[in-house]
C-alpha positions as CSV (number, residue, x, y, z in Angstrom):
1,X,-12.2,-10.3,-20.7
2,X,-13.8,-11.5,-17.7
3,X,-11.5,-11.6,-14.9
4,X,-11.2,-13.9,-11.9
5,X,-11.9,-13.4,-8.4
6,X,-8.5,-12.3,-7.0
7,X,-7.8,-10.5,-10.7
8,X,-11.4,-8.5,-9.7
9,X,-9.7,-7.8,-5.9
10,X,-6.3,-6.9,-7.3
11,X,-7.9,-4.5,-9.9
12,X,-10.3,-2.9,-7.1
13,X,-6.8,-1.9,-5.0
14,X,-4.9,-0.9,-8.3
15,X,-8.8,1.0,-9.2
16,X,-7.5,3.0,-6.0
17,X,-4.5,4.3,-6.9
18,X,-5.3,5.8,-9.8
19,X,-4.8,9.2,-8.7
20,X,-0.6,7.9,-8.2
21,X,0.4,9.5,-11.2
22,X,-0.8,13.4,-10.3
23,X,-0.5,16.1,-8.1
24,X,-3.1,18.6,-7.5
25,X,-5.2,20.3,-4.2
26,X,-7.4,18.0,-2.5
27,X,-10.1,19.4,-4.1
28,X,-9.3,18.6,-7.7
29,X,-8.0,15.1,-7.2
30,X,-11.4,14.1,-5.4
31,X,-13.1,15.4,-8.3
32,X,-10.8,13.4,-10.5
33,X,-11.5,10.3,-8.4
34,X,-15.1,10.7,-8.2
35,X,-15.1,11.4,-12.6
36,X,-12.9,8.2,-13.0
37,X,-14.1,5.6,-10.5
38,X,-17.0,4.3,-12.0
39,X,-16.1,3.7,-15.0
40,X,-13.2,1.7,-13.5
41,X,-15.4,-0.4,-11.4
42,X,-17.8,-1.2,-14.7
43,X,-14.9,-1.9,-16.5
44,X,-13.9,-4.6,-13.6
45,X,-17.3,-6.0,-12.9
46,X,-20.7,-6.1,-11.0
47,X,-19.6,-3.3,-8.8
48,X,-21.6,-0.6,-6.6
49,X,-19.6,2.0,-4.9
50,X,-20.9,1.7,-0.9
51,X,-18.7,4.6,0.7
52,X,-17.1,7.3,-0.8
53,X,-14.6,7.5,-2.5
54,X,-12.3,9.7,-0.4
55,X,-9.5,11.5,-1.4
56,X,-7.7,13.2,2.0
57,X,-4.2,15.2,1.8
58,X,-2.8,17.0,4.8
59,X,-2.6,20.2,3.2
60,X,-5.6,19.9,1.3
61,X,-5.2,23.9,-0.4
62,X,-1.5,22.7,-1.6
63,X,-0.9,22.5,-5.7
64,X,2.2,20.4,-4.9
65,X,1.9,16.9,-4.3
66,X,-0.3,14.3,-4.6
67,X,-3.4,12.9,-2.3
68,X,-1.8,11.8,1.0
69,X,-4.6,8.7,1.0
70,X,-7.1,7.4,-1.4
71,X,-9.8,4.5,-0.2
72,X,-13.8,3.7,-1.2
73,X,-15.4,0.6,-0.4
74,X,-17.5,-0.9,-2.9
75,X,-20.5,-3.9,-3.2
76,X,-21.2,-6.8,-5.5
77,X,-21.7,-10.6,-5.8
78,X,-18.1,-12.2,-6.4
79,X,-18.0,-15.8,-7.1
80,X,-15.4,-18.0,-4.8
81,X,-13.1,-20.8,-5.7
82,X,-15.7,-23.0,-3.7
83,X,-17.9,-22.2,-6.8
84,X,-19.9,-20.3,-4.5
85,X,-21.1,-16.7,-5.3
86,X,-21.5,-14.3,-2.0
87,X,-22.4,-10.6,-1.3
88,X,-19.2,-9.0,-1.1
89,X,-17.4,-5.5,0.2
90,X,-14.2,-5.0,-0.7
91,X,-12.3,-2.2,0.8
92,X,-9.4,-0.7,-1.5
93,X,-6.8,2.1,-0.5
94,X,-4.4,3.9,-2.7
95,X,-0.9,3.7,-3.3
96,X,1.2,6.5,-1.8
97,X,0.7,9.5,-3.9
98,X,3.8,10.7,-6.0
99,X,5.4,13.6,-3.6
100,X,3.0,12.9,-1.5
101,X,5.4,13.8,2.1
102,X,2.6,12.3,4.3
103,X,2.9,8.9,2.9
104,X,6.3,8.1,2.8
105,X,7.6,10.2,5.2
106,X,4.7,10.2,7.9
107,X,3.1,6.8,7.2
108,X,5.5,4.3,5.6
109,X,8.6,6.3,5.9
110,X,8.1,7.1,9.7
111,X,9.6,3.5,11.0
112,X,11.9,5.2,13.5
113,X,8.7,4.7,16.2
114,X,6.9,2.4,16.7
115,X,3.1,1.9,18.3
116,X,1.9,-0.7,21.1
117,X,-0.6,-2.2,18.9
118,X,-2.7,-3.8,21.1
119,X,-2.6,-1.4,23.6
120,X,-4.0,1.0,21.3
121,X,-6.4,-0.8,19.5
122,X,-8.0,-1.8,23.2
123,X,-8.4,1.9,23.3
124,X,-11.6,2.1,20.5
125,X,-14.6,3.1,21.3
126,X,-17.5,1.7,20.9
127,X,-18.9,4.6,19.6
128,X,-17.2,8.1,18.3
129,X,-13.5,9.0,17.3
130,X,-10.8,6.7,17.8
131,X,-7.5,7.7,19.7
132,X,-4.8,8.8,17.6
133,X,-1.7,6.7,18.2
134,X,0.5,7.3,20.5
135,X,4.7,5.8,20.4
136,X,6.3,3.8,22.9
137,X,10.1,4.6,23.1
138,X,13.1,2.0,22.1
139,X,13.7,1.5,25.6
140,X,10.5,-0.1,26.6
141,X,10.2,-2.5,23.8
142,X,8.9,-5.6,25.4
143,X,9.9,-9.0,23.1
144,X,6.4,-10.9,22.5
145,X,4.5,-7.5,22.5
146,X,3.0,-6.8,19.0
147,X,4.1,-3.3,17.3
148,X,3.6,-1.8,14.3
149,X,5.3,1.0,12.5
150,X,3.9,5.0,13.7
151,X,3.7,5.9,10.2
152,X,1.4,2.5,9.7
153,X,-0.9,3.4,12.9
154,X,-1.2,6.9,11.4
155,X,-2.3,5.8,8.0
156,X,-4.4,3.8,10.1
157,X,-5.7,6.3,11.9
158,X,-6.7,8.5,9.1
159,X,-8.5,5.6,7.3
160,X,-10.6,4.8,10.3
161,X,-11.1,9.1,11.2
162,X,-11.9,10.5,7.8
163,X,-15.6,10.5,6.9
164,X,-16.8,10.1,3.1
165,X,-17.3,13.5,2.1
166,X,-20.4,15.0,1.0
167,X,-22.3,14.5,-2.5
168,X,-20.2,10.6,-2.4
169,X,-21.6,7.7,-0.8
170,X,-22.6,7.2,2.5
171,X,-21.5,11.0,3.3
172,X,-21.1,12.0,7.0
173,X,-20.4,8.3,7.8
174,X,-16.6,6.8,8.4
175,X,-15.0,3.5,7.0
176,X,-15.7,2.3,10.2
177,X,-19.3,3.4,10.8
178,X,-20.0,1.7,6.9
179,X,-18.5,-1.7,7.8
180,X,-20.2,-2.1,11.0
181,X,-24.0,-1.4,9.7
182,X,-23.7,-3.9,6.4
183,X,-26.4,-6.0,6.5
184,X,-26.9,-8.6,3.7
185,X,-22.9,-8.7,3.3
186,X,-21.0,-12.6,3.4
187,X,-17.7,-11.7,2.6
188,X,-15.6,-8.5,3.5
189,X,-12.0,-8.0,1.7
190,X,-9.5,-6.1,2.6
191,X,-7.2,-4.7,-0.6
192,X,-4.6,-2.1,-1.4
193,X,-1.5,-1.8,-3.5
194,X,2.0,-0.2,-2.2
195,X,1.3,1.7,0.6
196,X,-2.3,-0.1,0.5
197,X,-1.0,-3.1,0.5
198,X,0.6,-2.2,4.3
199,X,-2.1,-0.1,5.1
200,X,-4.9,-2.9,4.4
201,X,-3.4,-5.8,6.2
202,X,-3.3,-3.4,9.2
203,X,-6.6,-2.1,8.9
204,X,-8.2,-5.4,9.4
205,X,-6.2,-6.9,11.5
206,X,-7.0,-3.3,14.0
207,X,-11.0,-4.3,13.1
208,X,-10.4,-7.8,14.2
209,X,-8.6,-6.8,17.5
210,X,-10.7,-3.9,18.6
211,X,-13.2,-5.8,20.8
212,X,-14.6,-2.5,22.2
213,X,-15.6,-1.0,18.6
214,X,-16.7,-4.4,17.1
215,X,-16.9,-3.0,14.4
216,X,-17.1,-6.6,12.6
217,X,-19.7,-7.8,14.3
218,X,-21.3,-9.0,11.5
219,X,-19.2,-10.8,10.2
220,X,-17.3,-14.2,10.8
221,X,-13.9,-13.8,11.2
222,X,-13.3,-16.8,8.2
223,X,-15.0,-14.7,6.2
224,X,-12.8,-11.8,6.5
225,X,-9.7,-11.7,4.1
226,X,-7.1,-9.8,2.8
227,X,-5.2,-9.6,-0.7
228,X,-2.5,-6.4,-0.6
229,X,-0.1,-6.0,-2.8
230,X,3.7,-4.5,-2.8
231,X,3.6,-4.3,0.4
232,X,6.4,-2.5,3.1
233,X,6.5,-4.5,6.5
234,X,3.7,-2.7,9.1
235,X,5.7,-3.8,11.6
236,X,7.7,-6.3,13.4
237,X,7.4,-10.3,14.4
238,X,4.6,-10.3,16.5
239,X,2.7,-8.7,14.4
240,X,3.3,-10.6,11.7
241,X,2.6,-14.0,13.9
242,X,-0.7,-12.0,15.1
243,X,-2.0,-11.5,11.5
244,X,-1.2,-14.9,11.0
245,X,-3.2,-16.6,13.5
246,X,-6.3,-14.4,12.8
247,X,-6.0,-14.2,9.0
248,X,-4.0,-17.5,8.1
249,X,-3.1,-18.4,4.8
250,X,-5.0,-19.8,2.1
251,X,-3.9,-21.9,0.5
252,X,-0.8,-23.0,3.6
253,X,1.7,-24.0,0.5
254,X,0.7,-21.9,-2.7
255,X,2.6,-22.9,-5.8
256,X,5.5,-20.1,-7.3
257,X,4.4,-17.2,-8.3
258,X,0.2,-18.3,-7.6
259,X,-2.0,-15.2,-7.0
260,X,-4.7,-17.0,-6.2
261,X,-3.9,-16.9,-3.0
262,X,-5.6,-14.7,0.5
263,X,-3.6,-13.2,3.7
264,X,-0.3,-12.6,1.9
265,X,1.3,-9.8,0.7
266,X,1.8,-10.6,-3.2
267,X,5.0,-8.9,-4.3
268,X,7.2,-9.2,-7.3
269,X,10.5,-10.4,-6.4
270,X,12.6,-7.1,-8.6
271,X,9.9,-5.1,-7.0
272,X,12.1,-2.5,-4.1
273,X,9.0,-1.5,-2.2
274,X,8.5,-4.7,0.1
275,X,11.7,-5.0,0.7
276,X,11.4,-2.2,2.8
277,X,11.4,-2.8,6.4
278,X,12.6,-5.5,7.4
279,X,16.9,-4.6,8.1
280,X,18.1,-8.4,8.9
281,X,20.1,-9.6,6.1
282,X,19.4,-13.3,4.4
283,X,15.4,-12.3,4.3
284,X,13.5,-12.8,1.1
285,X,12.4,-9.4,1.7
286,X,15.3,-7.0,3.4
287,X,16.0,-3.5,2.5
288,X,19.8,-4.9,2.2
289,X,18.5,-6.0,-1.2
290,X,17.7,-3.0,-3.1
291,X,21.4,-2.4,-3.6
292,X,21.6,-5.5,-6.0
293,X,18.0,-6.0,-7.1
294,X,18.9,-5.5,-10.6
295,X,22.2,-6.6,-10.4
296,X,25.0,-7.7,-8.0
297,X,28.0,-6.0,-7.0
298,X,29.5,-4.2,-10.1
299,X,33.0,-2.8,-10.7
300,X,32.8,0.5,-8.5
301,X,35.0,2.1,-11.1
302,X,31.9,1.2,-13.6
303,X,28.6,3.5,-14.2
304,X,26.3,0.6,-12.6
305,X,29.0,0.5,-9.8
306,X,28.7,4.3,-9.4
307,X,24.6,3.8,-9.2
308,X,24.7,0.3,-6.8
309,X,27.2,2.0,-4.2
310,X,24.8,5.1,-4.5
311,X,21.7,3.3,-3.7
312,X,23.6,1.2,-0.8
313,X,24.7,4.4,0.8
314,X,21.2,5.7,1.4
315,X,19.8,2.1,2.1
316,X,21.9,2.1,5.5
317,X,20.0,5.3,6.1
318,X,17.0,3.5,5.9
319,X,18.4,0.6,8.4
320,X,19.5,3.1,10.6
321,X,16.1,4.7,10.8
322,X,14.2,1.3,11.1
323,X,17.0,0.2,13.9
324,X,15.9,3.6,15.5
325,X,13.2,2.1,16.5
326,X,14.0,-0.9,19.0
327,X,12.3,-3.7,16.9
328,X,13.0,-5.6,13.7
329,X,10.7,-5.6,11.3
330,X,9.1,-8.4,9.9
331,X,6.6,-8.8,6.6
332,X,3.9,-10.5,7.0
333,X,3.9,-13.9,5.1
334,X,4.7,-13.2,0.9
335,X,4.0,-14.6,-1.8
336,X,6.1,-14.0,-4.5
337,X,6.1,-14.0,-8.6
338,X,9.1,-12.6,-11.0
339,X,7.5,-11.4,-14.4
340,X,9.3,-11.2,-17.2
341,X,13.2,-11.4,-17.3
342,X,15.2,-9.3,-14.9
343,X,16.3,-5.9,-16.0
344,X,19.5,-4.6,-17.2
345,X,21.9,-3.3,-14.6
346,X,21.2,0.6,-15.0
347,X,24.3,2.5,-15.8
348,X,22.3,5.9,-14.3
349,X,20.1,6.3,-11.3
350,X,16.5,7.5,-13.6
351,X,17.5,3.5,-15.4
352,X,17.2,2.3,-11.7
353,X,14.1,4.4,-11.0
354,X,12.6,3.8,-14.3
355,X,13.2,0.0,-13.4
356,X,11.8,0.3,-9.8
357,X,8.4,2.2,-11.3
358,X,8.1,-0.8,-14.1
359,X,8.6,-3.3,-11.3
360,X,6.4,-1.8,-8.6
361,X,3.1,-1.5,-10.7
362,X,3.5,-2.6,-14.7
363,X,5.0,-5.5,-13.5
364,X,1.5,-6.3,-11.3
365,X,-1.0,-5.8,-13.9
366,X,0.8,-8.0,-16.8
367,X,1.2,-10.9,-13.8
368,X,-2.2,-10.9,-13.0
369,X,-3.4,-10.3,-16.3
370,X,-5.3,-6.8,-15.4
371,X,-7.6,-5.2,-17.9
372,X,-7.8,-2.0,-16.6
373,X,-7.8,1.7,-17.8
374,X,-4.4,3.2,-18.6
375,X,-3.5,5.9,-16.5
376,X,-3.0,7.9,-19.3
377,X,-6.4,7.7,-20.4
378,X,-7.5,9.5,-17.6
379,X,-9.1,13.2,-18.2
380,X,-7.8,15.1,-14.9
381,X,-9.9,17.7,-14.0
382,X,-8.2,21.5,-14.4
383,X,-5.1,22.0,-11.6
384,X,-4.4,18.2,-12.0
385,X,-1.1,17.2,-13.3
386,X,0.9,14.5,-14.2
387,X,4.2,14.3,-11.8
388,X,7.4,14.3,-13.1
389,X,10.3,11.6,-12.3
390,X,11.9,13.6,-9.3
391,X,8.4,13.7,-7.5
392,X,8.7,9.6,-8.4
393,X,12.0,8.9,-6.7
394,X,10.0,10.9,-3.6
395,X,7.6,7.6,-3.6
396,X,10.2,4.8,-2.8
397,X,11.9,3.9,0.5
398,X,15.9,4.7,-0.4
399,X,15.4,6.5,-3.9
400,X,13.4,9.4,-1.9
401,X,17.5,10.2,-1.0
402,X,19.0,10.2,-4.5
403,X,16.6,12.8,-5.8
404,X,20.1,15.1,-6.2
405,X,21.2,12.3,-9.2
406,X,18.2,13.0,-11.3
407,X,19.3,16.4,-11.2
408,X,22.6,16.2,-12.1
409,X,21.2,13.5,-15.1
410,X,19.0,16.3,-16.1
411,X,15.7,13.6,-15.3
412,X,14.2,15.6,-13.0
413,X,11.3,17.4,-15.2
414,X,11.0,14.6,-17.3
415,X,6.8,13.3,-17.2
416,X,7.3,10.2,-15.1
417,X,6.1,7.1,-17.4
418,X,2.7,5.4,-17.8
């Protein structure tokens, strides 16, 4: 099956997150990802790793939990729908690792503070180790002033810091240190699926911004372009508007559910990940949502009432901690698809996980018509393990508080799902 030009980008950011499904030290998983990688990009296209892979976790010794961030950047010669074919690198990071407390609760999940994000990115060098971000406090939230999310400059932070590690591609050098010496290169993409697909919006826009580094100096700002997927809001209006004016839209009015489509966050309308973080009701994407995704207002006396009031208790914690921060948070423009028929309103909390894991990444591949390797026919390497449904609901904004109902379901140890 030879797949198109977006299905090659969307496959490179879901080639990234293949490591979603295990837990292991940070030592293992990068041997995982360095086993499985290549065969993933063969079985995608013409496509040459160009830096790393890298596999980084916080507490890179633990058993428990998965990589806290997985990225590479890889070469080949994609053909455009101008019929042209151009020298490409396309950058891919890695869903949020299942259990993986960096991610969720440091990066995406750490939305009660917010960075000044031009005030930080001014701060590059043009040479050495960028600042790490520092917060600016509700109080001094100034209205047109772009800000994104701590956890999102952080995730930022270690994408940009981190150098490819030795015996991978381009080892010794960082992201940043790669992009800015290609030679040869036309097009640069920017890709990445769940917590990717925040993380890889913000990543370029941070290149584009950070006149000091330049790190994209060789490259045209037209030709720069991003495709994430499922993604959370980085942060809040300006922002959004920002990314806009430097990446806009292509095409301005794509058709329903079209994935051929640049500088928008593709997301599956049943999918609870980008509704996250936005806490205005009446938005397409809203965490005020996730209550009713599958299924609007049931009986309370009723097992799907039981689950919906359950899930709406825990998603005004999640408002509470994005109002924390003095901003509202806005996505940055979506396009949406729905595949398939909506789901059954679950009568237990693991039927609303179960639905929320089928929504958040089966529901991508059979959209865009991905033929890629299952994860279950990857051959971890020894202290690798497949995670089990409890260290799922630790993966998704709201469920991450409802682990206690898998328990008392006796779901907890059950091998999350392919």
């Amino acid at each position: 099956m030879t797949l198109d030009t977006y299905q090659q980008v969307a496959s490179l950011a879901m080639a990234a997150s293949k490591l979603t499904l295990y837990v292991g030290n940070e030592k293992s998983l990068q041997c995982t990802f360095e086993k499985h990688l290549p065969k993933a990009l063969k079985a995608i296209g013409d496509w040459t790793l160009s830096w790393g892979p890298r596999v980084w976790k916080l507490h890179s010794d633990a058993m428990l939990g998965g990589p806290d961030n997985t990225w590479f950047a890889t070469t080949g010669h994609l053909k455009f729908p101008d019929g042209q074919t151009y020298p490409t690198c396309v950058v891919a990071i890695g869903a949020t690792a299942l259990w993986s407390k960096e991610d969720w609760e440091n990066e995406d999940f750490d939305v009660k503070h917010v960075v000044d994000f031009e005030q930080w990115t001014s701060q590059w060098p043009s040479s050495g180790e960028i600042p790490f971000p520092t917060d600016t406090c509700a109080a001094k939230i100034q209205p047109k002033t772009p800000y994104i999310a701590r956890g999102t400059a952080k995730g930022v932070y270690q994408l940009m810091t981190q150098k490819a590690p030795e015996g991978t591609v381009a080892a010794g050098k960082t992201l940043g240190e790669h992009i800015a010496s290609l030679q040869g290169v036309k097009k640069l993409i920017f890709t990445g699926h769940s917590l990717g697909g925040a993380l890889s919006p913000t990543l370029a826009l941070c290149m584009a911004k950070a006149h000091n580094a330049n790190i994209l100096r060789n490259f045209d700002i037209s030709d720069v372009l991003t495709y994430p997927l499922a993604g959370a809001s980085p942060g809040e209006e300006n922002f959004a508007k920002q990314f806009q004016e430097t990446f806009p839209p292509i095409p301005t009015y794509p058709t329903s559910g079209e994935y051929q489509v640049w500088n928008y966050d593709l997301y599956n309308a049943l999918d609870i990940v980008p509704q996250a973080w936005c806490q205005q009701a009446g938005q397409p994407r809203d965490l005020l949502n996730i209550p009713g995704i599958y299924g609007n207002h049931p009986a309370k006396w009723s097992l799907q009432g039981r689950v919906y009031e359950s899930v709406m208790g825990k998603v005004q914690k999640e408002v509470h901690n994005a109002n924390a921060s003095g901003v509202v948070y806005r996505p940055i423009n979506g396009q949406s698809f729905k595949e398939g028929k909506t789901p059954a309103i679950p009568q237990l909390f693991s039927g609303f996980l179960l639905h929320a894991l089928r929504q958040h990444i089966r529901a991508y591949v059979d959209h865009l018509k991905l033929n890629l390797p299952k994860a279950s026919e990857l051959d971890p390497v020894e202290g690798v393990r497949v995670k089990t449904l409890k260290e799922r609901a630790r993966d998704f904004p709201v469920l991450r508080y409802l682990q206690d109902e898998l328990v008392k379901e006796g779901q907890d140890q059950t091998p999350a799902p392919f």
